[in-house]
C-alpha positions as semicolon CSV with decimal commas, in nm:
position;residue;x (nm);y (nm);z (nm)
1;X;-0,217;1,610;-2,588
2;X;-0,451;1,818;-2,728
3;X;-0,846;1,745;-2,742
4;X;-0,858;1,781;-3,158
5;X;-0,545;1,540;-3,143
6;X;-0,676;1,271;-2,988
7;X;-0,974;1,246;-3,159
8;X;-0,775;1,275;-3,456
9;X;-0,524;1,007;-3,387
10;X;-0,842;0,786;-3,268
11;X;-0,964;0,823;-3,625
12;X;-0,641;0,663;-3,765
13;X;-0,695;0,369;-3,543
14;X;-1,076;0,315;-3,675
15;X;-0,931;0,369;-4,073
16;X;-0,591;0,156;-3,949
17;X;-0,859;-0,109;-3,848
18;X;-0,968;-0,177;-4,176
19;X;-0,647;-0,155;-4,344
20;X;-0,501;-0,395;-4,128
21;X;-0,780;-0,666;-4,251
22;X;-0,545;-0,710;-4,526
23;X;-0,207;-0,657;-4,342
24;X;-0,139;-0,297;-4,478
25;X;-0,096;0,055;-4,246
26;X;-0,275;0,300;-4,544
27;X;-0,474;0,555;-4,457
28;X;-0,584;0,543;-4,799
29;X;-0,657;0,156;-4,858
30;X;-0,804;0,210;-4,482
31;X;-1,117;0,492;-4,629
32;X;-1,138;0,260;-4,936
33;X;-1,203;-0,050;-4,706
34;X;-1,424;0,145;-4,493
35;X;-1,632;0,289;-4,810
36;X;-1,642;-0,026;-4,947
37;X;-1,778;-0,230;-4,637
38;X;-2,146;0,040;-4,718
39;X;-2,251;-0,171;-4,993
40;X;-2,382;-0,361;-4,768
41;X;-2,518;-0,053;-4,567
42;X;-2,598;-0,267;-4,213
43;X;-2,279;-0,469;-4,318
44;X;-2,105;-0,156;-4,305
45;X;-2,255;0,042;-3,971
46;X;-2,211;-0,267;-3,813
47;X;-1,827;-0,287;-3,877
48;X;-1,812;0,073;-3,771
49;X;-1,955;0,034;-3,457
50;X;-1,800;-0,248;-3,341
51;X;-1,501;-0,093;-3,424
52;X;-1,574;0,251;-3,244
53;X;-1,670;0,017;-2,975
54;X;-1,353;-0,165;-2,910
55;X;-1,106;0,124;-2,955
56;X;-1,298;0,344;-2,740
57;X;-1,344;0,051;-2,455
58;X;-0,944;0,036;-2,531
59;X;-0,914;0,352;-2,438
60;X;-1,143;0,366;-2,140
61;X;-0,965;0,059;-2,013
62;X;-0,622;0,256;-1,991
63;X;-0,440;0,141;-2,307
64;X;-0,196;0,329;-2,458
65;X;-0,363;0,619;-2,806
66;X;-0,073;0,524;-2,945
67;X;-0,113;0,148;-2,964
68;X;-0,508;0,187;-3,026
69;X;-0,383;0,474;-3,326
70;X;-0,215;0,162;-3,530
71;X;-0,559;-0,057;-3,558
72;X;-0,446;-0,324;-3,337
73;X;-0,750;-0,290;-3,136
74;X;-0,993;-0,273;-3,388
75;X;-0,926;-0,523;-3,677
76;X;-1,084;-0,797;-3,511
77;X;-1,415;-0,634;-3,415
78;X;-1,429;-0,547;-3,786
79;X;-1,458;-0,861;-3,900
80;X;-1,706;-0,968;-3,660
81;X;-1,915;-0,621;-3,722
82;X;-1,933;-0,694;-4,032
83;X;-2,013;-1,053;-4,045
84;X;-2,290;-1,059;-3,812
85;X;-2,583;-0,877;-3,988
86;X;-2,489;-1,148;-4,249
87;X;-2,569;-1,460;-4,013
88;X;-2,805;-1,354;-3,777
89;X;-3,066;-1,038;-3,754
90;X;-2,914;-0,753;-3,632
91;X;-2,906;-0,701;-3,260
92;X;-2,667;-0,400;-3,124
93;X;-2,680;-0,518;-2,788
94;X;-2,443;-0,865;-2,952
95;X;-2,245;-0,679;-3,147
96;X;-2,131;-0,459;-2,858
97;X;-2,096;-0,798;-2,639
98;X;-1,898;-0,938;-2,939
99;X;-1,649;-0,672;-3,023
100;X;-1,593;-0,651;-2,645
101;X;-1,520;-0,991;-2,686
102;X;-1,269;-0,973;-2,970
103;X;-1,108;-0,679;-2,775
104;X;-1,041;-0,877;-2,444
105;X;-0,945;-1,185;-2,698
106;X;-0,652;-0,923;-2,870
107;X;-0,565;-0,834;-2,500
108;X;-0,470;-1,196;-2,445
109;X;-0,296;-1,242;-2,737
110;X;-0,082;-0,941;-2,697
111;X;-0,020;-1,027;-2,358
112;X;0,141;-1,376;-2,421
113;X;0,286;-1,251;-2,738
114;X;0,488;-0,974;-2,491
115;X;0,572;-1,214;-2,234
116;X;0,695;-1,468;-2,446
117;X;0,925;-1,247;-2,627
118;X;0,806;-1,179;-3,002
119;X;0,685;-0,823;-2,893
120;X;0,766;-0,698;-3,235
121;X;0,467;-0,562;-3,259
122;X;0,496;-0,329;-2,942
123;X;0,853;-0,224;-3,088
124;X;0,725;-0,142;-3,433
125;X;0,459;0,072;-3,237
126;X;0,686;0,260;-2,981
127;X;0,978;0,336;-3,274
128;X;0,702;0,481;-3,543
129;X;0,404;0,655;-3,258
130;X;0,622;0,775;-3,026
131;X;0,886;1,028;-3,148
């Protein structure tokens, strides 16, 4: 796969991430999501990083673009990028430890979720990424 590609398709999984917050796979409601989380500017750079964080650890750690492309990944560091410069002061070094965290959390979860049969999720992935 192409360099501009991959980048590309890791961009969909960042703008997936915030779409998937409210159960949707827009591209569009993704960059309004995203836009939106900048009114509260540290609110908002801290949801993005997290969120680079996590997919790009995902990545690193072997997981499949495709799977990383749908948000899956990401969702769950958004929420916690964003909710920490509302609690507590902001500190990059936590919010790296805690979107690890979320990632290695949605690891587990997709791992009993595939070995206890309702992989629907991984089917919905393979039949729309990879044509």
């Amino acid at each position: 796969m192409k360099r501009w590609s991959r980048i590309k398709e890791f961009g969909r999984g960042v703008v997936l991430s915030y779409s998937s917050i409210f159960f949707s796979q827009s591209l569009w409601y993704g960059c309004v999501l995203l836009l939106l989380s900048f009114i509260y500017p540290l609110g908002g750079l801290c949801g993005l990083l997290s969120c680079l964080f996590a997919n790009g650890f995902a990545l690193l750690l072997g997981k499949d673009l495709a799977k990383v492309s749908t948000g899956i990944y990401g969702f769950n560091a958004v929420f916690t990028g964003l909710a920490l410069p509302l609690f507590f002061p902001c500190n990059f070094l936590a919010l790296f430890l805690l979107a690890l965290l979320t990632l290695f959390l949605t690891f587990a979860f997709d791992t009993v979720a595939r070995r206890t049969g309702n992989d629907k999720w991984e089917k919905y992935v393979h039949k729309t990424y990879m044509k």
